[in-house]
KOLROTI-708113 format. One line per 8 residues: number of its first residue (from 1); for each residue z, y, x of N, C-alpha, C. Coordinates in Angstrom, 1 decimal. Layout:
<rs>
NUM	Z Y X Z Y X Z Y X; ...
</rs>
This chain:
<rs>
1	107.3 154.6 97.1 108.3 153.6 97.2 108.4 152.9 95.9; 108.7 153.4 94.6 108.3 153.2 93.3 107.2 152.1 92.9; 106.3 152.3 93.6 105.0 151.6 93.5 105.2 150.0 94.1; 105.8 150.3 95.2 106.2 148.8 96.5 106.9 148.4 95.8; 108.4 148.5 95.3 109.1 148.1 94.6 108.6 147.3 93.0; 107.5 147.7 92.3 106.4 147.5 91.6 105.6 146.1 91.8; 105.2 146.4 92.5 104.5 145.0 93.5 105.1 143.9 93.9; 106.0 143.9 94.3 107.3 143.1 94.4 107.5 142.4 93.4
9	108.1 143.2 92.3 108.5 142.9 91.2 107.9 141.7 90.6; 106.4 142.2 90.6 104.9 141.7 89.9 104.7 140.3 91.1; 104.8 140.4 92.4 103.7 139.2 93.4 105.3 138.0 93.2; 106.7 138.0 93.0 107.5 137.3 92.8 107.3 136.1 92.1; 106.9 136.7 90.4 106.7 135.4 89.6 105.5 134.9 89.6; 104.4 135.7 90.7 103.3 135.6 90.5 103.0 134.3 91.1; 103.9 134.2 92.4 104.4 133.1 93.5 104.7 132.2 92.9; 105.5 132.0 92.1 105.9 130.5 91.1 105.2 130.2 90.5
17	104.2 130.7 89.8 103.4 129.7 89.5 102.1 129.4 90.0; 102.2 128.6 91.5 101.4 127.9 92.2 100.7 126.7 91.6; 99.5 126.0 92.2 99.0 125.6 91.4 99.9 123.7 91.7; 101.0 123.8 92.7 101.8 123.1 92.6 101.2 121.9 93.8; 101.8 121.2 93.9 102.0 119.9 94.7 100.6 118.8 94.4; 99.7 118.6 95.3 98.5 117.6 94.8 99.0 116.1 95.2; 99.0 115.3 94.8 99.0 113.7 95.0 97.9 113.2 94.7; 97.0 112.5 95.7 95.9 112.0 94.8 95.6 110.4 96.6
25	95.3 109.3 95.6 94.6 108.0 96.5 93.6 107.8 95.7; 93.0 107.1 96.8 91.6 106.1 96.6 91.5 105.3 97.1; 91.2 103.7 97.0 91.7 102.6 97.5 90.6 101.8 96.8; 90.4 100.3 97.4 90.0 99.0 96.4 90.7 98.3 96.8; 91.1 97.4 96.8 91.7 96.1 96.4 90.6 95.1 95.8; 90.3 93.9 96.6 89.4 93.1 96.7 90.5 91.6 96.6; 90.3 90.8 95.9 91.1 89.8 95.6 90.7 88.8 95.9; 90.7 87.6 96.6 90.6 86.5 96.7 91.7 85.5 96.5
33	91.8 85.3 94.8 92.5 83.9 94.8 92.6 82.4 95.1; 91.0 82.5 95.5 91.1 80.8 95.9 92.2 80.6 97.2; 92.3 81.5 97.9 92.8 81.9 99.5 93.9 82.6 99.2; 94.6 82.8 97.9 95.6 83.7 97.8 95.6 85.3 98.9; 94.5 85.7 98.7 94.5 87.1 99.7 94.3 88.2 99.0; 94.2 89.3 99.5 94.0 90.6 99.0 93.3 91.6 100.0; 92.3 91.7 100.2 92.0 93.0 101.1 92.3 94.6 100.8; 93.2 95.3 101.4 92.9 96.6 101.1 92.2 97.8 101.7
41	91.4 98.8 100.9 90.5 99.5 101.7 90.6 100.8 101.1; 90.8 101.6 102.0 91.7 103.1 101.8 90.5 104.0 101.9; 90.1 104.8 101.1 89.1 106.1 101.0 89.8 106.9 101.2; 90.6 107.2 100.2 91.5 108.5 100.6 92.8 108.7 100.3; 93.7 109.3 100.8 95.0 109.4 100.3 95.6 110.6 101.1; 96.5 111.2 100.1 97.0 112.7 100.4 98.2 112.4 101.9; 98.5 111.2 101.7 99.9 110.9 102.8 99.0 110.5 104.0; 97.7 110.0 104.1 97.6 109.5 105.2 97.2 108.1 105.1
49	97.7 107.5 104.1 98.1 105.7 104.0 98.0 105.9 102.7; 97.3 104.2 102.4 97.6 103.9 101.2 98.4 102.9 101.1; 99.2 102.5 100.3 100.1 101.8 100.0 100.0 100.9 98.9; 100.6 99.4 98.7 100.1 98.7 97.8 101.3 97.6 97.9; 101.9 97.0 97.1 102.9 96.4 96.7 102.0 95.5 95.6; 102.8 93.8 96.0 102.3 93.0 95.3 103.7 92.1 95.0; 103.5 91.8 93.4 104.4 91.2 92.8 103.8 90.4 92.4; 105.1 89.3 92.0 104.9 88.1 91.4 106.5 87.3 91.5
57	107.1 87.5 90.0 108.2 86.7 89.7 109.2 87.7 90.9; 109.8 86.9 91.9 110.3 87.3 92.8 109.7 87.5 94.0; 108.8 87.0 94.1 107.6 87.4 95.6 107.3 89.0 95.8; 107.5 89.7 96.5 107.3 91.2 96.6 106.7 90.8 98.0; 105.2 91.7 98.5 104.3 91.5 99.7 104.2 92.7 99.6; 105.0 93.7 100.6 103.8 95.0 100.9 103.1 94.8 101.6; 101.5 96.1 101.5 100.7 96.3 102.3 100.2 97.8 102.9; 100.0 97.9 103.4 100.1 99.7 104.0 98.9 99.9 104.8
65	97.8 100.6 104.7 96.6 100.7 106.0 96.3 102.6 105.5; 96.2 102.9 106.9 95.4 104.0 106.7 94.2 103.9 106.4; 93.9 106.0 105.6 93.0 106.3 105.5 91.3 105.9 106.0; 90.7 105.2 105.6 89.4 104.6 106.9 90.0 103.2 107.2; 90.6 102.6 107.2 91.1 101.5 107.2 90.9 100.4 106.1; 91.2 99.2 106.7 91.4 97.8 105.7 92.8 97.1 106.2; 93.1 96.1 105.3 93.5 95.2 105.7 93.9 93.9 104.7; 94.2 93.1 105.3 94.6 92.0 104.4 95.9 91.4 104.1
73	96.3 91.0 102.9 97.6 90.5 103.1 97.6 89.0 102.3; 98.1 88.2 103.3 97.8 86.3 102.6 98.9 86.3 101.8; 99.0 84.7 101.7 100.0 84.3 101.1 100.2 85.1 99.9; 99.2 85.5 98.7 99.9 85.8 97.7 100.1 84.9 96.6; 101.0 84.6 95.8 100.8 83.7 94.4 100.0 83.4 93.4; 99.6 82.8 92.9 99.0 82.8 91.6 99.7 83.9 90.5; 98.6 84.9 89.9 99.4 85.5 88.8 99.9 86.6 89.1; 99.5 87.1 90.7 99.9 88.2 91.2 99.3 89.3 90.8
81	100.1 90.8 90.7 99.9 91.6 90.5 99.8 92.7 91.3; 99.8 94.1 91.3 100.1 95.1 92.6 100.3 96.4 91.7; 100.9 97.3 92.5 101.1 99.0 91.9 100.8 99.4 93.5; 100.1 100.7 93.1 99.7 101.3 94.8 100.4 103.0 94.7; 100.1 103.6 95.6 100.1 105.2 95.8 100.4 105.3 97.2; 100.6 106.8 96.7 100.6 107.8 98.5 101.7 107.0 99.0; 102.9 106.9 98.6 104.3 106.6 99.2 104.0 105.2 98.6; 105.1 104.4 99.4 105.5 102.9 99.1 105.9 102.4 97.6
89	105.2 102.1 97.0 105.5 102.1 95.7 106.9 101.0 95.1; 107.8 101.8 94.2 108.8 101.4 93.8 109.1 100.2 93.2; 109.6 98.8 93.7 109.3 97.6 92.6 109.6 98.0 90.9; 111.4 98.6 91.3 111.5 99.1 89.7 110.5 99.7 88.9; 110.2 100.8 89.4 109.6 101.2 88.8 107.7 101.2 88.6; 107.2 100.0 88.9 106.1 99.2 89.0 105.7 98.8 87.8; 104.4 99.2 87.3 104.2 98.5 86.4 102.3 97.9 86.9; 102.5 97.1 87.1 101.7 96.1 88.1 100.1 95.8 87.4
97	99.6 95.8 88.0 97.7 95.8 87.5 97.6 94.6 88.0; 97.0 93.1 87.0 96.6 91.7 87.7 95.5 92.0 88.6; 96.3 91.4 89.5 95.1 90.8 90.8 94.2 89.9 89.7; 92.6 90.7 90.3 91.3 89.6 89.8 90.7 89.0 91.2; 89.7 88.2 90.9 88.9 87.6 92.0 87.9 88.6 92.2; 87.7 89.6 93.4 86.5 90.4 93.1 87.7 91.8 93.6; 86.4 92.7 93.6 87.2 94.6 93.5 87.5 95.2 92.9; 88.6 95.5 93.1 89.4 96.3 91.8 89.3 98.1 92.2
105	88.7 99.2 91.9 88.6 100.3 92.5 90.1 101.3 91.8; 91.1 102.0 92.5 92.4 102.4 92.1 92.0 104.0 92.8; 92.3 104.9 91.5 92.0 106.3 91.7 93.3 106.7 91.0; 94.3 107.6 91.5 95.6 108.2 90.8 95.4 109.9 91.2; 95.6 110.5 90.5 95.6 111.6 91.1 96.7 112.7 90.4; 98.3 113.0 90.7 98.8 114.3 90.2 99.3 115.2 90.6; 99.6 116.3 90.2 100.0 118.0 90.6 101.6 117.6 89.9; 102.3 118.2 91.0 103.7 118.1 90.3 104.2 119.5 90.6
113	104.6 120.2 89.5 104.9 121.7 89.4 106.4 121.7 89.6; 106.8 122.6 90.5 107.7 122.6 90.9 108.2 124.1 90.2
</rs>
């Protein structure tokens, strides 16, 4: 009994430190300014979806495609930018990568220890 009690004791904290929560996307973003467009193209992502938010001044355009997926979103502005991840990315808290003309490849990947 001594022993179980032992084990216990020991597999408890052994359990907290897991190697934690993974987050990780992979995406391009392909830009066409002449056409104000953006294609997006989802490799991988831990949620399922990639997600991509495009700013500019007050213009906010989300875009959302699954995994294996594309898509496109018009109408964007000159000077536009974007923040992506697993979840819908936050405008506040956005700190925005310029849209170029051409593919932009976006790899994020983190462990959040709980």
């Amino acid at each position: 009994m001594r022993a179980l009690v032992l084990l216990v004791a020991l597999a408890v904290p052994l359990a907290a430190c897991g190697h934690g929560e993974r987050s990780a996307i992979s995406l391009a973003v392909t830009g066409d300014l002449t056409h104000g467009s953006a294609t997006i193209a989802c490799t991988a992502s831990t949620s399922g979806t990639c997600h991509v938010l495009f700013l500019a001044g007050d213009v906010t355009k989300p875009g959302s495609v699954a995994v294996g997926g594309s898509t496109t979103v018009t109408g964007l502005p000159a000077g536009v930018g974007f923040c992506s991840g697993v979840d819908a990315p936050d405008p506040a808290k956005c700190k925005p990568t310029v849209l170029i003309d051409g593919r932009q490849i976006v790899r994020h990947e983190r462990t959040v220890h709980g």
